[in-house]
N, C-alpha and C positions, 0 to 999 in steps of 0.2 A: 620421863626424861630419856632414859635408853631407849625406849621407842621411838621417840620422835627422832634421837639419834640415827637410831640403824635407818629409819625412813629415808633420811637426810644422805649418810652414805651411799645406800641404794640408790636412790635418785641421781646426785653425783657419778656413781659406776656406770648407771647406764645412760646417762648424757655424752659422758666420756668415750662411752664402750666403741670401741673399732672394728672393723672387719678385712678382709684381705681380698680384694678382687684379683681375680685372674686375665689378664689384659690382653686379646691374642690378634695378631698382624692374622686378618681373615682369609688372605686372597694372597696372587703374586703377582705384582705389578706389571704393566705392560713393559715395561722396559727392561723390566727384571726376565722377560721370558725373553725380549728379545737380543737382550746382552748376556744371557746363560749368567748373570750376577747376581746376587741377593744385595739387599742396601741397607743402608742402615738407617733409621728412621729415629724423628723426635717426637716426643708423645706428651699432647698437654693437656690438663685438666684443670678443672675450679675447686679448691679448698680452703675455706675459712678466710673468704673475701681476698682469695687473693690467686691467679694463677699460675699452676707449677706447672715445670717442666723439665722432662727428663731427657736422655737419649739411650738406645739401645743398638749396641754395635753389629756388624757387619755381621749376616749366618743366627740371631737369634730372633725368634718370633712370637716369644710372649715373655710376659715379667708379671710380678706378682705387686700388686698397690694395696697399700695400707688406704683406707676410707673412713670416713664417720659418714653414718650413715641415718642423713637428717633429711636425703631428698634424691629425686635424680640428678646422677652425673651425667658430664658429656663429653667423650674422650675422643680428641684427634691426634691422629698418627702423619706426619710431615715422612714422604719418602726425601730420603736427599735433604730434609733436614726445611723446606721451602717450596714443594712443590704441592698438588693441590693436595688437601690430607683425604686419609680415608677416617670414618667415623663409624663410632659406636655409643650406646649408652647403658645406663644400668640404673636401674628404676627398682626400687626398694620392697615396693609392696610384692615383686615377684620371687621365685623361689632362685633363679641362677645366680650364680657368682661367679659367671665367667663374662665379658665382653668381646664379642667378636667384630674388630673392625674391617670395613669394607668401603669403597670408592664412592658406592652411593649413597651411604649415610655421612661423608665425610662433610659435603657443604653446609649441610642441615647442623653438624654438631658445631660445627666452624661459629656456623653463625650464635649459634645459642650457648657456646664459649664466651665469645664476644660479647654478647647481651647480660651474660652473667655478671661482666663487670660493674652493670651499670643496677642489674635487681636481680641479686644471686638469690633471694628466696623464691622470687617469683618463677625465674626457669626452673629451678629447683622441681617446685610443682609443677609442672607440664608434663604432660604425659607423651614422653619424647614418639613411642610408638603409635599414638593416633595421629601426631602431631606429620608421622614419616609416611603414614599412608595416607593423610590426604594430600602431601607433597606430589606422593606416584599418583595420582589421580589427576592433576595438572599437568604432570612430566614425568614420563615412562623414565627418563634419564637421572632426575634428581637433581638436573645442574642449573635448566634453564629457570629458575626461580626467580622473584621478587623477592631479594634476600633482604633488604632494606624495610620495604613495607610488613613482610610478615614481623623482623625485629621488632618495629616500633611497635605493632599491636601487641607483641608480647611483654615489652617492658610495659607497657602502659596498662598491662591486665585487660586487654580489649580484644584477645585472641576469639575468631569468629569464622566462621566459614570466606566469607569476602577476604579474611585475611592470607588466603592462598590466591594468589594471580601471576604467572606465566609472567616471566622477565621480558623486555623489549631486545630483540636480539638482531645483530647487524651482521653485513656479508665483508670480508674481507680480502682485497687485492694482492695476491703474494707474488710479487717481482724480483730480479735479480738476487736471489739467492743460490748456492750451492746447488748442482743437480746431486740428484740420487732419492730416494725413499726416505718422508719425514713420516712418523708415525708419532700421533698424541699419545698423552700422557692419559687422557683417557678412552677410556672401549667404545663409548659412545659416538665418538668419532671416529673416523676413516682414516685409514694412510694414506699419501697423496705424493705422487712421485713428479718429478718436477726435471725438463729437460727442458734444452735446446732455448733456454732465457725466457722459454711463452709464462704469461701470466698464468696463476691458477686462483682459484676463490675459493675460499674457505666459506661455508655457507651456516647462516644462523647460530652463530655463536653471540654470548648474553654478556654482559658484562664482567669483566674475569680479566685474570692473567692465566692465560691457557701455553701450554709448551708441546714442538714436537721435535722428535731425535732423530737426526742423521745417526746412524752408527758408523758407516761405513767413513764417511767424512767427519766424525766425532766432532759434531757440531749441533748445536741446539738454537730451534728458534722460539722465540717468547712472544706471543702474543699479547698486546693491551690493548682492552676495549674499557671504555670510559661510560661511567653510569651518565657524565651528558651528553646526551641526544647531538649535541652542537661540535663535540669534540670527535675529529677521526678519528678509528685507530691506528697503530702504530708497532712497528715488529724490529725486535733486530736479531742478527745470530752471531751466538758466540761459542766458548768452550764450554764442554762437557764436565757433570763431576768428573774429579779425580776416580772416584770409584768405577767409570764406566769409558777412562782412558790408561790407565794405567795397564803394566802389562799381566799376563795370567799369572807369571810369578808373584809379584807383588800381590797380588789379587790373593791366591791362594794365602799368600805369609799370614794376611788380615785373618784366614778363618781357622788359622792353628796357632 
């Protein structure tokens, strides 16, 4: 009977048992080099059917997550709290307990967040690392993806070679906006300076809400491109975070 007890405990302790990952912002964002600012980012994950999320303020670049550790996680980091995240994961069977997030893992974990709601055991087991290098095999960038079709093969357990295919990607007509230098949000795209009212095209972009920054003019433009084929896109500009119009005083108060 104390046997089967202590069995019973043990078993219970390590079902229970937690771990502590080390969660690290990998990179520094473009905008973050080109406004001399750090930002402050939301960071979400899958736990026990349900997604949490945190925020980490202005000047810090890692935090420490408590885990159970029953599969891989999939963690994104939102800069600005809404813009595209950067992503990481952490996969059980390996030795690190550190996660280093980065820009081109951010869509890939985006979406297998997303999927987790619907069959958290099943991403759970995926093996997000194979899962990343046959992404870069279709797309050096990591962006231009078939985010949709790969999900549904994964919820569906039908993950497959075929399940990787290159997103259908559209050109986009940029008119009347502010002159001066707009630089995306990400590396993979170009800055693209825009004068004297002439059109400029934005080229091969996938389905997305893509963003670029005037700094000078602290104005932001938002790109929507529409997963239907039949729908334009559509752009408007407006203000800037706070954190990246505010003055240097105020900027510094936030990191002391």
């Amino acid at each position: 009977m104390r046997i089967k007890l202590l069995l019973a405990l043990i078993l219970l302790f390590t079902s229970c048992q937690q771990e502590t990952l080390l969660i690290k912002i990998g990179e520094v964002h473009q905008w973050e080099q080109l406004s001399a600012r750090q930002f402050w980012y939301t960071i979400a994950y899958q736990q026990n059917n349900e997604i949490i999320s945190l925020n980490i303020p202005v000047g810090v670049r890692q935090i420490e997550i408590p885990i159970k550790t029953k599969g891989a996680i999939y963690f994104v980091a939102y800069p600005l709290g809404k813009q595209i995240p950067l992503g990481g994961f952490y996969l059980p069977w390996e030795k690190s307990r550190v996660v280093q997030l980065d820009s081109k893992k951010g869509p890939m974990c985006e979406m297998m967040l997303l999927s987790s709601k619907k069959w958290e055991q099943g991403v759970a087991s995926v093996n997000g690392q194979r899962v990343f290098e046959m992404i870069k095999e279709i797309d050096e960038s990591c962006f231009k993806v078939d985010w949709n079709h790969l999900a549904n093969d994964i919820v569906s357990g039908n993950l497959k070679e075929s399940s990787f295919k290159k997103a259908k990607t559209k050109d986009v007509v940029i008119t009347d906006i502010p002159q001066g230098r707009w630089v995306c949000e990400l590396s993979s795209y170009p800055p693209f300076n825009f004068y004297d009212n002439k059109e400029f095209i934005l080229e091969d972009i996938p389905p997305t809400t893509l963003s670029y920054l005037n700094i000078q003019e602290k104005l932001q433009l938002t790109l929507f491109i529409s997963e239907d084929k039949n729908e334009d896109p559509f752009y408007y500009v407006g203000p800037l975070d706070p954190i990246l119009s505010i003055s240097d005083q105020d900027y510094f108060n936030l990191l002391n």
